[in-house]
Structures are given as C-alpha cells and as structure tokens.
N, C-alpha and C positions, 0 to 999 in steps of 0.2 A: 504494500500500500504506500503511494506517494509521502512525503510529511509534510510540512504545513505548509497552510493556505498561505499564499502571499498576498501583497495587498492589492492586489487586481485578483483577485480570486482565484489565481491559475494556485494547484499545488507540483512546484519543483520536489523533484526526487533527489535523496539524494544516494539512493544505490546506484554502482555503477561508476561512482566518483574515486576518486585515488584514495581521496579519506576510506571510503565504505570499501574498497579493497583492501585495504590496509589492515582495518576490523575485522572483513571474514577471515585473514592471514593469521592476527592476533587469537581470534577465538579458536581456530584449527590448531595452533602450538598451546592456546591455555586448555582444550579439552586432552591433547596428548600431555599434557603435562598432570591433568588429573590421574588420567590411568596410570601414569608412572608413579604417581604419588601412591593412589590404591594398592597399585601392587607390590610395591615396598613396605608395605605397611601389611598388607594381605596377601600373601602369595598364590598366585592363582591355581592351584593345585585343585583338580576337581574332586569336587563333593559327593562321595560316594554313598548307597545303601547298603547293608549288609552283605546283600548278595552279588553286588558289585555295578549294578546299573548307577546309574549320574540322578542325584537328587533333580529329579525336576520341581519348578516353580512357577506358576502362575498369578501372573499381577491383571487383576480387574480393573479397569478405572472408566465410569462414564461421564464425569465431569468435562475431563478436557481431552483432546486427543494428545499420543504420545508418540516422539520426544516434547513435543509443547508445554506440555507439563512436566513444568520442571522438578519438581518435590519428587513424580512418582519415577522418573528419568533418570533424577537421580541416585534414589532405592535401587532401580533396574540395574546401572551402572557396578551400582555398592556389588553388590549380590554377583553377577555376572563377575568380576572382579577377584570376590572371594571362592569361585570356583562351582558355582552353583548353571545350572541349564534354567533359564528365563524364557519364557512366554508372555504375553502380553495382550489383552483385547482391551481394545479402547475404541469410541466415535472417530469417523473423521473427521479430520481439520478445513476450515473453509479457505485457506490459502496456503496452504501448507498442511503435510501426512495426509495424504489424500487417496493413496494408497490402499486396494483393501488388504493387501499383505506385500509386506518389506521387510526384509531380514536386516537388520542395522546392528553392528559392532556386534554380532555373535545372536541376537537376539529375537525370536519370530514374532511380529509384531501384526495383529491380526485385527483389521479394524472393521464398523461397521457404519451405514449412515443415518445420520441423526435428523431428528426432526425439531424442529424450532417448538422453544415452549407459548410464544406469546406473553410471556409475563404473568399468566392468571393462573390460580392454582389448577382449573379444571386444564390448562396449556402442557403445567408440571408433571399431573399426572398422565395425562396421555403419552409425553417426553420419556417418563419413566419407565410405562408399561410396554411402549415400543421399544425402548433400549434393554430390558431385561429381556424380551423376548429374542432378539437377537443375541444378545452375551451367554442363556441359556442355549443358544441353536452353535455360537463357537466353542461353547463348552464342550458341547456334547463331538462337536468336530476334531478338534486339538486333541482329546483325551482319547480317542479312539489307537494311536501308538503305542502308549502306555500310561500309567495312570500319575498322576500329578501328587507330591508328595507335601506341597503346602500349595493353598490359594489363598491369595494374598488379594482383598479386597478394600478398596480405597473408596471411603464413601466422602461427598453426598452421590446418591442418594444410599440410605440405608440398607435397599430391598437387593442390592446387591447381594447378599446374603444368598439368596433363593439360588440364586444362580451355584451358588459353591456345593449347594445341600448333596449333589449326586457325586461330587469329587468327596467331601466329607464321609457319607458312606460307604465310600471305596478306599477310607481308611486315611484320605490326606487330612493335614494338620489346617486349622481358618486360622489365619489371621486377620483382624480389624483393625486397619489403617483408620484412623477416626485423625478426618482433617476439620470437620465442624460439627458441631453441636445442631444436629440436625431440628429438635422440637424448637430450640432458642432460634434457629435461622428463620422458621416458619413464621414464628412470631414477629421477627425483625422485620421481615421480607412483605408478610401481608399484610400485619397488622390489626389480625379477625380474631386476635383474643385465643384464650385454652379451647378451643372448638373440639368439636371431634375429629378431626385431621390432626391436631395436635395431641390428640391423647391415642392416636393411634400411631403416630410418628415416634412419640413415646412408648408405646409396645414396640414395636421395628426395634428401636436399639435395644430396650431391654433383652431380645430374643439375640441381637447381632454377640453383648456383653454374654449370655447364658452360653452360647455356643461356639464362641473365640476361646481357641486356646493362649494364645497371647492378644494383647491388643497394643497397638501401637499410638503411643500422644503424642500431640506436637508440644504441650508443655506441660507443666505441674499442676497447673488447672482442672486440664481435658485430663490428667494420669487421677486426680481428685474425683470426679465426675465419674472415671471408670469403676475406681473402688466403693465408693459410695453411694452413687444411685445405679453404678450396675454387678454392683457386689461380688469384682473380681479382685483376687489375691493381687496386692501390692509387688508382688516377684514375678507377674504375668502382665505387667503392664510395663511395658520401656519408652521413656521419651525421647522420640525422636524430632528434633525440630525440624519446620521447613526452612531451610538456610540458603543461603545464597554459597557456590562453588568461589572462592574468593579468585582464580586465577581468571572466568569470566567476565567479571568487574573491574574493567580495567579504564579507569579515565584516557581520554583524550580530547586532543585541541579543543577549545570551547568557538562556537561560532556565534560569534555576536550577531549575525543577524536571525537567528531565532528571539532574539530582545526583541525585533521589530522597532529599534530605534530608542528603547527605554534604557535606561540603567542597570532593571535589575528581574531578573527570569523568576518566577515561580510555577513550579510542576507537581501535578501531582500522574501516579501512573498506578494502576488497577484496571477491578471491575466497574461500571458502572452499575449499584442495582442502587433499590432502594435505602439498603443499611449500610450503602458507605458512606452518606454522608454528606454529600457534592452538595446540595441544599445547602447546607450549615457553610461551606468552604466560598458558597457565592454571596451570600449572604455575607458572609464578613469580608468579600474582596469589594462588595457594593459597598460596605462602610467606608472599609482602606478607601475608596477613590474619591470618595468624599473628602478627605485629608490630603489624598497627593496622587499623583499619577506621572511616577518615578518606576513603574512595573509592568511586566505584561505576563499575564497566566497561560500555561497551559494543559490543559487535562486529556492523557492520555490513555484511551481504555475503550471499552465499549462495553456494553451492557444493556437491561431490559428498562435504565432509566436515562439512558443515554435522550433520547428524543424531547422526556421533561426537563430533562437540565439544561437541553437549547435553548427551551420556551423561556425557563426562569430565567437564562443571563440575559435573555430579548427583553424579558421584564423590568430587569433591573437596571438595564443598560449598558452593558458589561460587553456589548458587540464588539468593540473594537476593540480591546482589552483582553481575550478571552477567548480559545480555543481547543475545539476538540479534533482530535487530527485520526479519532479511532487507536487500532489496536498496533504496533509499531514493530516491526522486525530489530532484531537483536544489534543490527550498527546502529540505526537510527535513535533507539532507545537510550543508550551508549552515548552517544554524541547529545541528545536531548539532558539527561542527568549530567554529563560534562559541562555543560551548559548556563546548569541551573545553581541559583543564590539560595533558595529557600526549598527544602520540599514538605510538602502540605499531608497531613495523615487527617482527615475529620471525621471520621466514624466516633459518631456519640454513644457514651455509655449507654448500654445494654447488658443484659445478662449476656449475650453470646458476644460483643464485644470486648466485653470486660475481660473475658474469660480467655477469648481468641488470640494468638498469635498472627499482629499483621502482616504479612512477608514482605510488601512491601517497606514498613519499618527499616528489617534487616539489606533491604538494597540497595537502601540511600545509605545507611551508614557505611556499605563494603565501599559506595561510590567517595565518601569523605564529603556527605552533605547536608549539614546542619535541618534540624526539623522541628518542625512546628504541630503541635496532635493537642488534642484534647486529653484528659488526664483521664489514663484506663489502667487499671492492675497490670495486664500485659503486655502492654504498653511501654511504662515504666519499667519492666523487666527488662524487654528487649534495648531500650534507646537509653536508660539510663538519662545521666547528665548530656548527653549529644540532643537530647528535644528540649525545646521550650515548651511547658504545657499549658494549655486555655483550662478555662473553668468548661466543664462540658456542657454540652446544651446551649452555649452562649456566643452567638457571632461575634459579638463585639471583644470578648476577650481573645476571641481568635484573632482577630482583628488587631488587635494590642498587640501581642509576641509576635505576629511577623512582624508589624512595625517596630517591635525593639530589635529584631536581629537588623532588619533592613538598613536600620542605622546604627548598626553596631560591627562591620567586618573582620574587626578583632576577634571578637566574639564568635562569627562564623567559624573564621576558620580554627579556632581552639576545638569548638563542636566537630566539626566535622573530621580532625584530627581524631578525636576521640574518640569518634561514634566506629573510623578503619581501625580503631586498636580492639575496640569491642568486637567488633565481626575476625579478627585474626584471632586473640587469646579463646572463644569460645563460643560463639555463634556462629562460625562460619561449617558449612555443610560437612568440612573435612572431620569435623569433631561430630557429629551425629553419625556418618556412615559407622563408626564402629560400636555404638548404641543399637543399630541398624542388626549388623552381624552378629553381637551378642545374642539378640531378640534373635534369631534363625535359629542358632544351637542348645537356645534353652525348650525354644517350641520342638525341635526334632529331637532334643534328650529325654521326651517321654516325662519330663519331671513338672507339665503344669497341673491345676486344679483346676476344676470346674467352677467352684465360686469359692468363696472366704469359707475358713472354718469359723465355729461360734469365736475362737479365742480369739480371731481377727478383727471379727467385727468394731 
C-alpha cells in the first residue's frame, strides 16, 4: 500500500526507493541474524518421540494471517528453531500470505479464506463459524500423515478449541495461547453489557482453561486470570510476552517531509477498533491545536472503526493535521517511527485494557520513542519511566503530556533512551522465546494437571 497522502492528494510510495531497499536488505540480515541467535542459544537438534518419529506441532491462529502475525511467527520460528516439525493454519492475508499453502523456513503453512466481519456481533459470528469450519476441514487434512503431538491454538477467537478436540483425542497435548481476554474484548468492543454472548464467551474459555494442558500468557495478568477464574495450576501456565524481535527495529534516516512542513510528527500504529481509543487520541489533538499547530499526526492501522475516526477528525477539524494512510509494510513502518517525536498509546482503562499487554507499547520503545498512554497497570509494566501518563478517560490530560514532551526534547530523548534499554534487558522477544521452549517440554513431560489441587486454590 502506497504511504501518505500528499498535499494534492496523490499518495507517493515509497517502496522501490534506495531507502526501502536498503530496509528489505537490513530486515533479510536482522531475520538471519535471529536464527543464529536461536540456534546458539537452542541447538537445533530434532525433537524426537519415543519411538523415534519428529515431534510434530500445530499452531492455529485465525486472527491474522501468518508470517503477518508476528507474536505467532515468532513462537513458529522459536519452536522450529528448537528442533520441533511446525505446521500452521491461519486466514489469508489481503496483501500479502495469500497463498493457500507455502512452505516458509522449514514450515507448512496452510491457509484459508476469510470472510469480512462487518463490525457487528451477528458479522463476528458468522466470521467465526466460517473460519472454524475451514481450520476443522485443515485439520482433518494435515493430520491424515501422522498425528500431531501438540496443537497449539492462539485465540481470539476462543472456539478455536473445537477445532483441536479430534487431535486431543488422538492423544496430542492443547495448548492455549491466550492473546486476549476474550469476555472483557466483547465488552470493550460492543459495548451491550454481561449479555448472553458474554456469559457464553465466558463458558468458551472456561472449557479452553478445563482442557489446556498448558496455557500460555502474554503477562502476569492474563497468567492471574488463568489461575483464578480458570483454575489452572500456577506450573501450567508460562508467560510468554508478545515482544518485539529487537534486530527488526532498527531506526533509520528520519524524512522530514512526513512532518508535512511542521516541526514535530506524532504516530500512532495499530488496530483501528473501537477499544483503542483513536476517539480519546482526537479529541485531545482537537485540544492541542487549539494551543499551537507546531504538529502533524498520523495514524497508522486499519480497522472496523477506521471509517468513524475519519468522520470524527472531519468533525473536529483535524483534516489537514491528520492522517490515516491504512495498514503499512515493514520499510514504510520503519521509516514512519524513524520519523516520529511522540508516539501516542490511548486505549482507556478497561478491564481488558488494564489487564492487556499493548505490543505496540513494546515497539516504540525497541524504536527509542518517547510515549505518551493513559495510565493502565500494563501499561506501566511494559513503558515504565519511557511514557508520560494522562489521567484516563481525559482528552485534555492527554492533551497536557504531549504538550510537555513536545517542549521538552531533552526529555525525549532520555525517554526514548530508556524505553531501547527496557526492550534489550527484558522485553524484547529474545527473552520470551525460551519461556516459549520451556512451556513445550513441560507440556510433552507428561507432568501437567488438569486444574488446581484444593491446597492451591
């Protein structure tokens, strides 16, 4: 996809540029340079069954397609790595993995095509039921060579599950990749209250926690929520973060004319839905201009509320200040955060915010870029001292902290120092892949539980 609009409307590309060769060149020696790191660290020696056949593994995912998804690409990777045989079924991609099977770095990557949700719950579940019935129909295809020794399923959605149940009775091990708080998303997302979708979305996980031999968190949170409302043993649950590959984040040259003539760039990059926020994030940029128009925003992403946050900045008047350029390829993205003075997190307290691990968090700080969030439990874990926090719920204090860094560039760049030293000592993906590999050996040692003893509870 082209990146930004310029100011006659056309959108220049900049793939294809000596910069954006340059970036596919970098990225191609920082992914070899991850495997060599893997395999120093994990020798790739395959993983065998007793009777001598190669542990197989199957990773689910129909959120996003894969490699695109980086969190489960990178588990793929980890795994593959540590000497395991990988599989994969995931949706296609609409610009990319388009493929309905591709073998990538050792890997059979088996996709299928997706159908658009619309945004409305009755959209979701149609989305759903058409993707599980396809991930059931590759199930039943892949596993016909031999049979699969873990499936490894990555929700949302939950019903993922269904799909494992016939590899489960054929004796392989589930794991529950838990990337969100599926009942809290519903809530966030719709907004229709404990409904019955909601108390049924809470049975889905309770059945995913009852019948995962391990489950995997992205933080202490989600590892909190496993043991406690799904009453799995503390030694069967490992947190694995979603982190960012530190050798992929690599700054380069900043190009001033993404400013568009201003001083100073603010970005934000994600999903666009309804509980990220992008309301609260306009809303205090409609303040800020009110004070100075020393800035130009841009939001990077796409999503089911992409369409209403045009309408809102046409509202607010935010047009010429203010752009969405869509979902961005991996130079583009790169050079966009190179770029960038402030980056922007507004996802308002929630119980599933609060809770959630934001990745984007962790990729401004790998980039060394001061941040601006409203104030969430995991939040603060992840950005520490590298974010300025707002009062939540409150444009105008958002509104405040950019305006304090914006005139503070000391200040920036100490943040932004800060926030590359925090993704090197322990947030960065290299420190989760072997949380990653532990979770394999303890789930294939036969030594998990089904739920807590009484003495646990």
């Amino acid at each position: 996809m082209p990146f930004l609009a310029g100011a006659d409307g056309a959108r220049p590309s900049v793939r294809g540029s000596a910069a954006d060769r340059r970036l596919r060149g970098l990225r191609g020696r920082a992914g070899g340079r991850v495997r060599v790191y893997l395999r120093s660290v994990w020798p790739a020696r395959e993983q065998t069954r007793p009777d001598g056949r190669p542990r197989r593994i199957l990773v689910i995912s129909q959120n996003n397609s894969v490699p695109s998804d980086r969190r489960v690409w990178n588990e793929i990777t980890a795994l593959r790595a540590g000497g395991y045989h990988v599989s994969a079924i995931c949706p296609k991609g609409e610009r990319s993995d388009v493929l309905s099977f591709e073998r990538r770095d050792g890997v059979d990557i088996h996709r299928f095509s997706q159908v658009t949700s619309g945004g409305g719950v009755a959209g979701y579940l149609r989305e759903f039921t058409y993707a599980l019935w396809h991930i059931r129909r590759l199930v039943r295809r892949v596993s016909r060579a031999a049979p699969f020794d873990v499936v490894h399923a990555c929700n949302p959605p939950d019903i993922l599950l269904f799909a494992a149940l016939s590899q489960k009775r054929r004796g392989a091990r589930f794991i529950f990749d838990h990337h969100d708080l599926s009942p809290e998303l519903y809530l966030a997302r719709f907004g229709r209250g404990k409904d019955i979708v909601y108390r049924l979305s809470l049975l889905v996980e309770a059945l995913n926690f009852r019948l995962a031999d391990v489950v995997l968190a992205t933080n202490d949170s989600y590892k909190r929520v496993a043991v406690e409302r799904g009453g799995k043993c503390k030694d069967d649950v490992f947190v694995v973060r979603s982190a960012p590959v530190l050798s992929r984040f690599v700054s380069v040259p900043a190009d001033a004319a993404l400013k568009r003539g201003r001083p100073h760039l603010l970005v934000f990059i994600g999903e666009i839905a309804p509980q990220d926020g992008l309301d609260h994030a306009l809303r205090a940029l409609s303040i800020l201009r009110n004070r100075r128009d020393d800035w130009h925003a841009v939001f990077a992403g796409d999503g089911p509320a992409l369409g209403e946050m045009r309408h809102l900045t046409s509202e607010l008047g935010l047009d010429h200040c203010v752009e969405f350029p869509g979902w961005l390829l991996d130079g583009e993205l790169l050079l966009l955060l190179s770029s960038s003075d402030i980056c922007l997190v507004p996802d308002a307290k929630t119980e599933l915010s609060d809770a959630s691990t934001l990745v984007k968090i962790a990729e401004y700080l790998a980039m060394s870029r001061p941040v601006v969030a409203y104030d969430l439990v995991e939040s603060r874990v992840t950005a520490g001292d590298a974010a300025l926090y707002a009062k939540s719920g409150h444009p105008e204090s958002f509104a405040d902290a950019i305006e304090q860094l914006l005139d503070d560039p000391a200040r920036r760049r100490r943040m932004g120092a800060l926030g590359r030293q925090r993704v090197e000592r322990g947030l960065a993906w290299e420190h989760s892949a072997r949380s990653l590999l532990d979770a394999y050996e303890h789930v294939l040692s036969g030594r998990t539980r089904a739920r807590r003893s009484p003495a646990q509870r």
